[in-house]
Phi, psi and omega in degrees: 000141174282121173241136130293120153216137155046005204011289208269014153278126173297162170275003161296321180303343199261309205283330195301308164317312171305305169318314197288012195053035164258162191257126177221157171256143130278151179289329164322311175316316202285172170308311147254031161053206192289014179240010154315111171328092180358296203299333186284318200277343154267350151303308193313300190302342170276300194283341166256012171061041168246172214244121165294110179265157147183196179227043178240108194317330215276347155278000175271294179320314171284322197272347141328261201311291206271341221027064180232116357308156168298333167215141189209112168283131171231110173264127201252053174243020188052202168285095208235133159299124198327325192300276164333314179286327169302260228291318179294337162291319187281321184288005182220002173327288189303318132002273183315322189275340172296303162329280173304354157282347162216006175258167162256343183227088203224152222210097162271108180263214177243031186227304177208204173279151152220126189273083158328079170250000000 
């Protein structure tokens, strides 16, 4: 599976995603780095068939209206220490990938999944 992630997602998850064998980007990784436009980080993610993670609603908004990004993980944790979201993401990888193989919207908090469909 392909992954975007995020400005306020750390970059450990991105190397952690990797180990697990996606191929993922952080935005820090882009040209403008963690100040890349929403609007730039869901082209990206269309033209290259990744799936957006974040926690930033203003991405809910678009892919309602616009289905922009094409796809999207939304983590619904608050405030959570990195250590926990690496863990709470890894206990539930497969789960997710299964979901995003066939949802377009899918949504993690820390009690549970919720599939947008």
């Amino acid at each position: 599976m392909k992954f975007l992630l995020d400005a306020q997602l750390p970059r450990r998850l991105a190397k952690e995603l990797i180990a697990a064998g996606h191929d993922t980007v952080h935005t820090a990784d882009l040209p403008l780095g963690n100040k890349t436009p929403d609007d730039d980080i869901a082209a990206l993610a269309a033209t290259q068939g990744r799936v957006v993670v974040t926690k930033d609603s203003d991405f809910v908004t678009t892919f309602l209206l616009n289905r922009r990004p094409s796809k999207l993980l939304l983590l619904s944790t608050g405030n959570i220490a990195n250590d926990g979201l690496l863990r709470l993401i890894s206990e539930n990888l497969r789960t997710l990938e299964s979901a995003l193989a066939q949802y377009d919207f899918v949504e993690l908090s820390r009690t549970s999944l919720t599939i947008h469909a």
